[in-house]
TIVEXDREN-674772 format. One record per residue: chain; residue in three letters; x, y, z of N, C-alpha, C in turn. Coordinates in steps of 0.05 Angstrom, whole numbers. Layout:
+-------+------+--------+--------+--------+--------+--------+--------+--------+--------+--------+
: kette : rest :    n.x :    n.y :    n.z :   ca.x :   ca.y :   ca.z :    c.x :    c.y :    c.z :
+-------+------+--------+--------+--------+--------+--------+--------+--------+--------+--------+
:     A :  ALA :      X :      Y :      Z :      X :      Y :      Z :      X :      Y :      Z :
...
+-------+------+--------+--------+--------+--------+--------+--------+--------+--------+--------+
END
This chain:
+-------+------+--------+--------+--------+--------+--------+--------+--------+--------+--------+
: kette : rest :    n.x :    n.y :    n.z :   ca.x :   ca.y :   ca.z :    c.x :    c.y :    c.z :
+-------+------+--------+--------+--------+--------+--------+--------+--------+--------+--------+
:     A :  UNK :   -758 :   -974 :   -304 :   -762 :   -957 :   -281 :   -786 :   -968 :   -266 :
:     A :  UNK :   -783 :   -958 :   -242 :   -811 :   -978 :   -230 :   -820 :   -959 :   -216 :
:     A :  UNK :   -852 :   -960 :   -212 :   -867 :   -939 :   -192 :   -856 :   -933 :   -169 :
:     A :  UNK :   -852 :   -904 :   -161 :   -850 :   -899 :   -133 :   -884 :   -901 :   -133 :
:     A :  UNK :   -893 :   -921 :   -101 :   -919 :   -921 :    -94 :   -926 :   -901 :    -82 :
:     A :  UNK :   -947 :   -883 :    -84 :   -960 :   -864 :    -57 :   -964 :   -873 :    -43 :
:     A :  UNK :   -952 :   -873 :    -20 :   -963 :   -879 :      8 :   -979 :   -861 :     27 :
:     A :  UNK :  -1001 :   -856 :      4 :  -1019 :   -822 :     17 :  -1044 :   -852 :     20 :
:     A :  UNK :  -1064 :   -844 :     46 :  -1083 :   -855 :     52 :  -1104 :   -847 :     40 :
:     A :  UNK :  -1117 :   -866 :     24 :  -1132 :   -847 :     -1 :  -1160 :   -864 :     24 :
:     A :  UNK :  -1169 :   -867 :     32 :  -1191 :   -882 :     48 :  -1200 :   -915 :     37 :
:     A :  UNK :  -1220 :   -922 :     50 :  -1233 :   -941 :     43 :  -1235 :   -943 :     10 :
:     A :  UNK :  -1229 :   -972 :      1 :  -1230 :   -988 :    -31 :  -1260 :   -991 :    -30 :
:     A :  UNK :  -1277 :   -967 :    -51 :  -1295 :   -964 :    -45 :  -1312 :   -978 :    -76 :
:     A :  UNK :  -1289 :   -973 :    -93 :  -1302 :   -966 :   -124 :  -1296 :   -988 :   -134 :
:     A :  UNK :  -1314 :  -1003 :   -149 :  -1298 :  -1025 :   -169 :  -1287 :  -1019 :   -188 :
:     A :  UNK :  -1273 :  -1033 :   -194 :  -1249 :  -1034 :   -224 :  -1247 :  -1062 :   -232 :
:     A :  UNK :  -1250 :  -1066 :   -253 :  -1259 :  -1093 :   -268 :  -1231 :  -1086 :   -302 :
:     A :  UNK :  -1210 :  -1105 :   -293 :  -1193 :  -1100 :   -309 :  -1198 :  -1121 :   -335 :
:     A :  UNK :  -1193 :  -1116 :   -360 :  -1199 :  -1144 :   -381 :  -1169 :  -1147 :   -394 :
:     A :  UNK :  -1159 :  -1163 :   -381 :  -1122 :  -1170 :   -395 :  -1127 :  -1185 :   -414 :
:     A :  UNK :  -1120 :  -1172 :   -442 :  -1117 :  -1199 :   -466 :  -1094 :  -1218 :   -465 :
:     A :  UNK :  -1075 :  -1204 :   -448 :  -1043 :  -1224 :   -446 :  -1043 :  -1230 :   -411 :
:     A :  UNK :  -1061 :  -1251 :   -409 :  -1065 :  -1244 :   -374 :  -1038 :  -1256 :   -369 :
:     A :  UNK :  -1039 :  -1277 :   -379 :  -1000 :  -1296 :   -370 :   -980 :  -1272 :   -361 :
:     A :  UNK :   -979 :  -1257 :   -388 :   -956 :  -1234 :   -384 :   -960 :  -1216 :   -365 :
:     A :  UNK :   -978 :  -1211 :   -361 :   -990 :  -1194 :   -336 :   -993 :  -1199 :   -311 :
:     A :  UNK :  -1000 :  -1225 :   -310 :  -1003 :  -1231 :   -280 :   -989 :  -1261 :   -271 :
:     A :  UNK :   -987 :  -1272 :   -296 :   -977 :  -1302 :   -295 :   -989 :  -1323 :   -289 :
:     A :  UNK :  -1026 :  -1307 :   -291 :  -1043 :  -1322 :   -284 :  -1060 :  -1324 :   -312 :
:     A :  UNK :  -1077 :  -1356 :   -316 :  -1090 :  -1349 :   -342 :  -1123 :  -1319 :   -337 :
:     A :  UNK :  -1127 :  -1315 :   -307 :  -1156 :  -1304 :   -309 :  -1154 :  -1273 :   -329 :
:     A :  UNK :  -1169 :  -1274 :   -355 :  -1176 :  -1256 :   -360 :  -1186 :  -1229 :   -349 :
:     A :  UNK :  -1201 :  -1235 :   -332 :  -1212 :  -1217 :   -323 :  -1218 :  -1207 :   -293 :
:     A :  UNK :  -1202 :  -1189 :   -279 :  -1190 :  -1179 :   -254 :  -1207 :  -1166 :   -241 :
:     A :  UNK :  -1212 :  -1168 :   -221 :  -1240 :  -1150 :   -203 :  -1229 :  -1141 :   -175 :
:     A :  UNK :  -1224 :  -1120 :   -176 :  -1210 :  -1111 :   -145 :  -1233 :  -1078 :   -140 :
:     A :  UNK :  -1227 :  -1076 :   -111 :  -1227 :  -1047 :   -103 :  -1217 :  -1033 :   -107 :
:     A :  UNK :  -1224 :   -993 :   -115 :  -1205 :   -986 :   -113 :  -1215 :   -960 :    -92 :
:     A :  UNK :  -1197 :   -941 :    -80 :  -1195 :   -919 :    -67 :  -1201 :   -884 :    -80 :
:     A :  UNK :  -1222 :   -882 :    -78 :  -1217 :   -848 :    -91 :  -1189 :   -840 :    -83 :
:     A :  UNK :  -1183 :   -819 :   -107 :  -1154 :   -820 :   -101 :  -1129 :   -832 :   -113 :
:     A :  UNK :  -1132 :   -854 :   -116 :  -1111 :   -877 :   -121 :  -1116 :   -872 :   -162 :
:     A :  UNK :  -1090 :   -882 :   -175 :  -1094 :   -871 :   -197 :  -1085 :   -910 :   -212 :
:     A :  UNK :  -1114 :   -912 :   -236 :  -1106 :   -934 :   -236 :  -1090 :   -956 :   -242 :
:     A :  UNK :  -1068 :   -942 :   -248 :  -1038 :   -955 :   -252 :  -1029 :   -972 :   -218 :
:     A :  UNK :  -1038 :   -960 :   -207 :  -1030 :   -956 :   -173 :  -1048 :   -976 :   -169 :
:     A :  UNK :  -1069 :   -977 :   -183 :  -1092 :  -1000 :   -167 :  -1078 :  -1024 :   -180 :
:     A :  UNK :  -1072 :  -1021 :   -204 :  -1068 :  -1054 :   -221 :  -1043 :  -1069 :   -211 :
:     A :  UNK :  -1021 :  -1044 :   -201 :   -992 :  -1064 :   -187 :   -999 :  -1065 :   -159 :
:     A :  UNK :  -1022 :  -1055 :   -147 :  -1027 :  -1064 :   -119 :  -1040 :  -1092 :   -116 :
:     A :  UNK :  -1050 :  -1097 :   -136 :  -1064 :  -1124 :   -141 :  -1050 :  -1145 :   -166 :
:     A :  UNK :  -1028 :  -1143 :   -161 :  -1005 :  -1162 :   -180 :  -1013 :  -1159 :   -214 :
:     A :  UNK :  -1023 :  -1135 :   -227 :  -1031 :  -1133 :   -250 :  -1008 :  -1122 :   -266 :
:     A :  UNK :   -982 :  -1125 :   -274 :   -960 :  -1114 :   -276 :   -968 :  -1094 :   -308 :
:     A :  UNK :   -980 :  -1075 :   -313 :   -982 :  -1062 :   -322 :   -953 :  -1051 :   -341 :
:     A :  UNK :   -944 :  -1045 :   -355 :   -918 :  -1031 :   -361 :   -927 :   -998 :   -352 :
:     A :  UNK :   -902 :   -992 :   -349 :   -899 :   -955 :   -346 :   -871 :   -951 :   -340 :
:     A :  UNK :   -859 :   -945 :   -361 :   -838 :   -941 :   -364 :   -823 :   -920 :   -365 :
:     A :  UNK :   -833 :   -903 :   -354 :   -828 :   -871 :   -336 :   -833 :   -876 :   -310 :
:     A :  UNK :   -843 :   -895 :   -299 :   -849 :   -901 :   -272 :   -878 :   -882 :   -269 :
:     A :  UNK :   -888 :   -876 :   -279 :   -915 :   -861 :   -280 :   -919 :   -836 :   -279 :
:     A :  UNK :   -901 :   -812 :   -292 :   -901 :   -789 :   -281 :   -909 :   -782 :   -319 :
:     A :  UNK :   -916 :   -795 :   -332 :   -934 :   -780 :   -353 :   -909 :   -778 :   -382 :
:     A :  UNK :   -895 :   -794 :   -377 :   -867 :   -789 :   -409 :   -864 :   -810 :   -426 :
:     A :  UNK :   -878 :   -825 :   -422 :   -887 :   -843 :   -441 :   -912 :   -854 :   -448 :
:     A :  UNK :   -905 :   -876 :   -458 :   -950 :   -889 :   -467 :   -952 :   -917 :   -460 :
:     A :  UNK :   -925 :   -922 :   -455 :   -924 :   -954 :   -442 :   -953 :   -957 :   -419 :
:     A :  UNK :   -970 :   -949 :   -415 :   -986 :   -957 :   -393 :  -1009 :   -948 :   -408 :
:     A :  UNK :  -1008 :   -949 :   -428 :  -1037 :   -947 :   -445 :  -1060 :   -965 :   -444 :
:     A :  UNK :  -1080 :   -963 :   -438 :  -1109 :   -973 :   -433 :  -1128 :   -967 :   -453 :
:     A :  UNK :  -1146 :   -976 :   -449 :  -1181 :   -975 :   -458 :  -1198 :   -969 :   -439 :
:     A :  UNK :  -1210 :   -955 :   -429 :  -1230 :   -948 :   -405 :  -1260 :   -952 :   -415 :
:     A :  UNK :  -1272 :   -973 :   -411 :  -1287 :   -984 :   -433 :  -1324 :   -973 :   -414 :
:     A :  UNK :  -1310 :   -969 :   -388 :  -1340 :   -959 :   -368 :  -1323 :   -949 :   -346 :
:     A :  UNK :  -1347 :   -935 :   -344 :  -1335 :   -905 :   -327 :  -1323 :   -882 :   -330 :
:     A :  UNK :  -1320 :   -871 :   -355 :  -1291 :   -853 :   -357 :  -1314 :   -830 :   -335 :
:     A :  UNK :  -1330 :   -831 :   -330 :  -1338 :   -807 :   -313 :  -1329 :   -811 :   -279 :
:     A :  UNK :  -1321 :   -831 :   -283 :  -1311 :   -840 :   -254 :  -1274 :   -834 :   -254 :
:     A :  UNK :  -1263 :   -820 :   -261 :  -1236 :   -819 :   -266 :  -1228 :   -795 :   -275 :
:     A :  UNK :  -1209 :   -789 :   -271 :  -1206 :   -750 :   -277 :  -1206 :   -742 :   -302 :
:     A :  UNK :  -1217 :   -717 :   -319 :  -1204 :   -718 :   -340 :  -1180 :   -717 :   -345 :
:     A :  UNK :  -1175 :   -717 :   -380 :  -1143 :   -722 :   -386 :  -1131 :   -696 :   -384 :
:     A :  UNK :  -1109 :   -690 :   -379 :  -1098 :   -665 :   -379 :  -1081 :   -667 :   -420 :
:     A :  UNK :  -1078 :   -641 :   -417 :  -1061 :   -633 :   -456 :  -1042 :   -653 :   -451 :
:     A :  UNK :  -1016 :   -657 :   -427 :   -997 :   -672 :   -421 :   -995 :   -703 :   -430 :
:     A :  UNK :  -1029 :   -720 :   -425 :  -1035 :   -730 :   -419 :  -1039 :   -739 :   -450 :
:     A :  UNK :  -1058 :   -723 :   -466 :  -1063 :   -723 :   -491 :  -1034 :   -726 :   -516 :
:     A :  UNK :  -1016 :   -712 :   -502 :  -1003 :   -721 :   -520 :   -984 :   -734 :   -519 :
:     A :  UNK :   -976 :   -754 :   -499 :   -979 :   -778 :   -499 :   -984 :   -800 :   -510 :
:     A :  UNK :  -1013 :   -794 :   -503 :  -1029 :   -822 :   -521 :  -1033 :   -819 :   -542 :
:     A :  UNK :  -1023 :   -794 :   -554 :  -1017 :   -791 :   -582 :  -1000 :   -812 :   -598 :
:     A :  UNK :   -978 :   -811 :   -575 :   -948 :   -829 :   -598 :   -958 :   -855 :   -592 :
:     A :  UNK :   -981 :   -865 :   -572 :   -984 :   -904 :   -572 :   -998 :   -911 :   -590 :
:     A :  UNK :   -990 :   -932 :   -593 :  -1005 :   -947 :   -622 :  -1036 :   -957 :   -607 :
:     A :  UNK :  -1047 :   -957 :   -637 :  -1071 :   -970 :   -627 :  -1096 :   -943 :   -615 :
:     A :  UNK :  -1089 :   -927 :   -613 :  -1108 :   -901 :   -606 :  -1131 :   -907 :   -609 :
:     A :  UNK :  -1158 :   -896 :   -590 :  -1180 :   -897 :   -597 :  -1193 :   -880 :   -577 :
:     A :  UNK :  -1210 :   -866 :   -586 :  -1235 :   -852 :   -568 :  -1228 :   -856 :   -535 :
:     A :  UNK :  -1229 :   -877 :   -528 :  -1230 :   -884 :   -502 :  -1193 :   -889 :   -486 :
:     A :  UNK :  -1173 :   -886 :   -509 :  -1148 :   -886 :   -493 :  -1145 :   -862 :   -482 :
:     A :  UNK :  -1128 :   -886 :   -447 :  -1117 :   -865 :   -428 :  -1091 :   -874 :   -426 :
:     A :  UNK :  -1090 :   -861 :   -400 :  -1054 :   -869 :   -388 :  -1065 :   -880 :   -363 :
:     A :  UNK :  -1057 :   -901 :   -355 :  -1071 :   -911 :   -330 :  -1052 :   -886 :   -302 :
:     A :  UNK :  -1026 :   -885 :   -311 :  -1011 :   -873 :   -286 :  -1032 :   -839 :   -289 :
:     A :  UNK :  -1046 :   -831 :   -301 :  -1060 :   -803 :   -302 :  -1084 :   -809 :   -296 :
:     A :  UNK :  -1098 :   -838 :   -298 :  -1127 :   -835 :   -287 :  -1130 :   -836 :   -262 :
:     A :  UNK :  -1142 :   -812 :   -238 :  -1137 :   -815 :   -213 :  -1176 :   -834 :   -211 :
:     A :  UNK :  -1178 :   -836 :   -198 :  -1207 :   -854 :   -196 :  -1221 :   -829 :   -172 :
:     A :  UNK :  -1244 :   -818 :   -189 :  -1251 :   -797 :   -173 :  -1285 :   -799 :   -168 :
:     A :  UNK :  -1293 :   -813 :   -182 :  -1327 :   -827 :   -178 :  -1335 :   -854 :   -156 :
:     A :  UNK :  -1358 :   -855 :   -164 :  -1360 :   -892 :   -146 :  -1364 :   -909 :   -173 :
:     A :  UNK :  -1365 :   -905 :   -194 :  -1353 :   -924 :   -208 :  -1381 :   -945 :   -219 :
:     A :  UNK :  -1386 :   -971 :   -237 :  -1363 :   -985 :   -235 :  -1335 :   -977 :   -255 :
:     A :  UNK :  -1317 :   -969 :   -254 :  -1296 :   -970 :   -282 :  -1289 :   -996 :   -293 :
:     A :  UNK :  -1285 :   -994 :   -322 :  -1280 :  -1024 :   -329 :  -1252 :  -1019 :   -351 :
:     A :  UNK :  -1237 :  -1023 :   -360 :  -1216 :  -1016 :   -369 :  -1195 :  -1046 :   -387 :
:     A :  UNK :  -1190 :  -1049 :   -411 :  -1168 :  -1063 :   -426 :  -1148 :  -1064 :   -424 :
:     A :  UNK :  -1137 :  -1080 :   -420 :  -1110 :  -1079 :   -422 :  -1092 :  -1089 :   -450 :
:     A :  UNK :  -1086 :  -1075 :   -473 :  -1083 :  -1089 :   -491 :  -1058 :  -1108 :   -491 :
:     A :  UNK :  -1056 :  -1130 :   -509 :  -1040 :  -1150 :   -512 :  -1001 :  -1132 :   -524 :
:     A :  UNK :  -1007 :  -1123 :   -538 :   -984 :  -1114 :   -548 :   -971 :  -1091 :   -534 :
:     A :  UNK :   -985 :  -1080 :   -512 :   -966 :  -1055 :   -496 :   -953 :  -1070 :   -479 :
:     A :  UNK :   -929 :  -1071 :   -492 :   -914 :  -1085 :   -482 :   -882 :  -1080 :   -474 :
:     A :  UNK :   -872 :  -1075 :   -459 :   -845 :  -1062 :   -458 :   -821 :  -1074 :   -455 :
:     A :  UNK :   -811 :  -1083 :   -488 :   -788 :  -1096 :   -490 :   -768 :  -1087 :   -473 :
:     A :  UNK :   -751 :  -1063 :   -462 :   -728 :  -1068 :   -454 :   -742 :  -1058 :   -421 :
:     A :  UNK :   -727 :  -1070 :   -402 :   -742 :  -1075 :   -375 :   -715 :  -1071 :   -363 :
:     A :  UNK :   -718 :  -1048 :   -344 :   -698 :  -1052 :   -321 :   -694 :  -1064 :   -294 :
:     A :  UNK :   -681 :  -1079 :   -289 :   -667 :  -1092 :   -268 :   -669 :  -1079 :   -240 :
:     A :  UNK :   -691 :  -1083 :   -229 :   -684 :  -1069 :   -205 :   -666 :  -1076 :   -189 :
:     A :  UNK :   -649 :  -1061 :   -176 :   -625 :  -1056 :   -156 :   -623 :  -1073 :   -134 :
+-------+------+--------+--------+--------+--------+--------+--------+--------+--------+--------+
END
C-alpha cells in the first residue's frame, strides 16, 4: 500500500530531523548513513522521510494498522506528539521494542526540534505491492 500524501500546507521546513539508516542501500539506494532534511510542524515523520527519498516501509499506508514503519526516536521525542493507546499497541506486535519506539506515520513533528530518529535494519517489508 503506499501513502496517500497530505497536501495540507503545514508552513515553512523549520525543524531538523537527522535520520540514522542502518540499511541505507535499502532505503535510499544510497550508501549515506545518515540523512539531514527539514521538516514542517505538522508534517508527521513518515511524510518527512518519503518526501526526501527515505523509503521507510508502512504497510497500511500510514493510518496506524501495522508496525512496519517502526523507528527509534533517539532526540527529541519532546518535539513530536505524544503516542496515542492506538499507537501503543501497535508497537507492541514490532520486534525489537524499546523505550523510545514509535510509528513514524503517528509522529506528527510539533516542536523546533532537533529530532533524531533510527531506522532499523530489519523493518523490513517482505511482500510489497505493485503500484497500479
Amino acid at each position: 500500500m503506499h501513502m496517500r500524501h497530505d497536501h495540507t500546507d503545514h508552513g515553512p521546513a523549520t525543524v531538523p530531523v537527522e535520520f540514522h539508516l542502518e540499511d541505507p542501500e535499502a532505503l535510499t539506494g544510497k550508501s549515506d548513513k545518515v540523512v539531514r532534511v527539514m521538516a514542517a510542524k505538522g508534517e508527521h515523520l513518515l511524510e518527512v522521510a518519503l518526501d526526501h527519498g527515505i523509503n521507510i516501509e508502512h504497510a497500511c499506508g500510514g493510518v496506524c494498522a501495522c508496525s512496519t514503519c517502526h523507528v527509534y526516536i533517539e532526540k527529541g521525542m519532546d518535539a513530536v506528539t505524544d503516542s496515542t493507546e492506538a499507537e501503543d499497541d501497535r508497537v507492541e506486535e514490532a520486534p525489537g521494542i524499546q523505550r523510545n519506539s514509535r510509528l513514524a506515520c503517528q509522529c506528527e513533528v510539533k516542536g523546533d526540534g532537533p529530532i533524531q530518529l533510527r531506522v532499523p535494519a530489519w523493518n523490513r517489508n517482505a511482500v510489497k505491492e505493485v503500484p497500479h
